[in-house]
N, C-alpha and C positions, 0 to 999 in steps of 0.2 A: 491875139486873143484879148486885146487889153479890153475893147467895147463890144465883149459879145452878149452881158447882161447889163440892165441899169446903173448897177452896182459896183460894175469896172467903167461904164460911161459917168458915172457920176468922181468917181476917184480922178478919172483920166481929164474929163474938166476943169476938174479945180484944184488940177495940176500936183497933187498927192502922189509920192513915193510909194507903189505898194509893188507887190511878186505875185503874182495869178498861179496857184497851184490847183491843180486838177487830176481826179484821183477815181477809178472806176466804182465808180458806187454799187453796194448790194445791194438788190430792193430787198432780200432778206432781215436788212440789221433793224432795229430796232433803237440803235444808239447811233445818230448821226453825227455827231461829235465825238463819242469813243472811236467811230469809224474811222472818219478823217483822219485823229490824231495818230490811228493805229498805220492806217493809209500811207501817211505822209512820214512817220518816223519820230513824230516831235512829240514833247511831255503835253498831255491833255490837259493840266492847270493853262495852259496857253492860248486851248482851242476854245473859243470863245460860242455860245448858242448866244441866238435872239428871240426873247421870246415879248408874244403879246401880252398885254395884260389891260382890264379895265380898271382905271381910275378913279372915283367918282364919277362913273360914266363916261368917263373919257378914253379914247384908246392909246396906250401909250407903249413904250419897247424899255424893255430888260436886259441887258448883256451881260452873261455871265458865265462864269468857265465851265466847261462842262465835268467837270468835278465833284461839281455842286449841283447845290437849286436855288431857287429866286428866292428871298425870306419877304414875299408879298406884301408884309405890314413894312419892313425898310426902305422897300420901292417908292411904296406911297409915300413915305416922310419922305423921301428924297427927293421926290418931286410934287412935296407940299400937300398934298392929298391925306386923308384920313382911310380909305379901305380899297385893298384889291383886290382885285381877282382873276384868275385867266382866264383872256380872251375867247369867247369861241372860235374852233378851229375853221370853220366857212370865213366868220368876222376878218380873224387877222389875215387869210389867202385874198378875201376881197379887200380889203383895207391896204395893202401891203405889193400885191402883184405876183408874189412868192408861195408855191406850194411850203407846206409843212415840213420841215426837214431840208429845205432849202432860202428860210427868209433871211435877208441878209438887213440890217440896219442902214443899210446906205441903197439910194437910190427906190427907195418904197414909193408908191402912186403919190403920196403926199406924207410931208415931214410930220411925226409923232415924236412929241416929247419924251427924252431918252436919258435913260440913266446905265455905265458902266458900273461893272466892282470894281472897286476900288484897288483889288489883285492886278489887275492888267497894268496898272503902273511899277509893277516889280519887272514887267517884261520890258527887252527892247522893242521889238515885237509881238505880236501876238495875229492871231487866226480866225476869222469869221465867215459864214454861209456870203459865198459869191454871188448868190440868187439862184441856186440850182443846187440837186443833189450832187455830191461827187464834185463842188468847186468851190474853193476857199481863197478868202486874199488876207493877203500878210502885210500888216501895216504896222506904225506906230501909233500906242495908245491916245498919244497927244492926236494925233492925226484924225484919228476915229470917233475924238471927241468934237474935236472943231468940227469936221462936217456931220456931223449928227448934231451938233451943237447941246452935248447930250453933260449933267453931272459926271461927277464921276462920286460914289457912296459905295460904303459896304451894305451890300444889296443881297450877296451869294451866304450861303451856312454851307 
């Protein structure tokens, strides 16, 4: 299973330590990281969403536990930017490769400047969209940062 999406070919390349969990998805839920989290048995501060957002016009990625939500004006400072706002949902499916509820930060059509919360360094690990509904990979935060080559800022409220 390791290169069935982008997202584990991208991990499995650059030779990254992760765990491919895979978990039958509802199309019903509504919360695809409550999902997961509830899926897989682990505390939801762990399970991590990706979300788009625009920059100053720029397209960029959010990572944050699904706990929370993105605080859009922290994003922006965090990567410099003065205002944001979320992505359109076609934008970040075509920018990215990934249905909604399935974009994973790693492995996207082309790299976008990323910022984690700063939370995920309380984890050894932690949980993000493998490129699909119903698939998560478990890495270390450090990990997720280097190949994203993403900050890391309190981003999440």
């Amino acid at each position: 299973m390791s290169a069935s999406t982008p997202a584990f070919a991208a991990l499995s390349s650059a030779g990254i330590t992760f765990t491919p969990h895979a978990y039958q998805h509802d199309p019903r839920s509504e919360s695809f990281g409550q999902e997961a989290a509830d899926a897989l048995g682990v505390d939801p501060a762990r399970v991590f969403k990706t979300l788009l957002v625009d920059v100053d016009g720029e397209l960029c990625v959010g990572v944050v536990p699904v706990t929370g939500s993105l605080d859009l004006k922290a994003l922006a400072a965090a990567l410099g930017g003065k205002k944001a706002t979320m992505a359109d949902v076609t934008r970040a499916e075509r920018a990215t490769g990934y249905v909604v509820g399935g974009i994973s930060p790693l492995g996207q059509k082309r790299r976008h400047r990323t910022a984690i919360d700063l939370s995920a360094d309380g984890w050894v690990t932690i949980f993000v969209s493998a490129g699909r509904r119903g698939l998560e990979a478990e890495l270390a935060p450090a990990d997720l940062a280097s190949q994203t080559d993403a900050v890391m800022a309190p981003i999440a409220r």
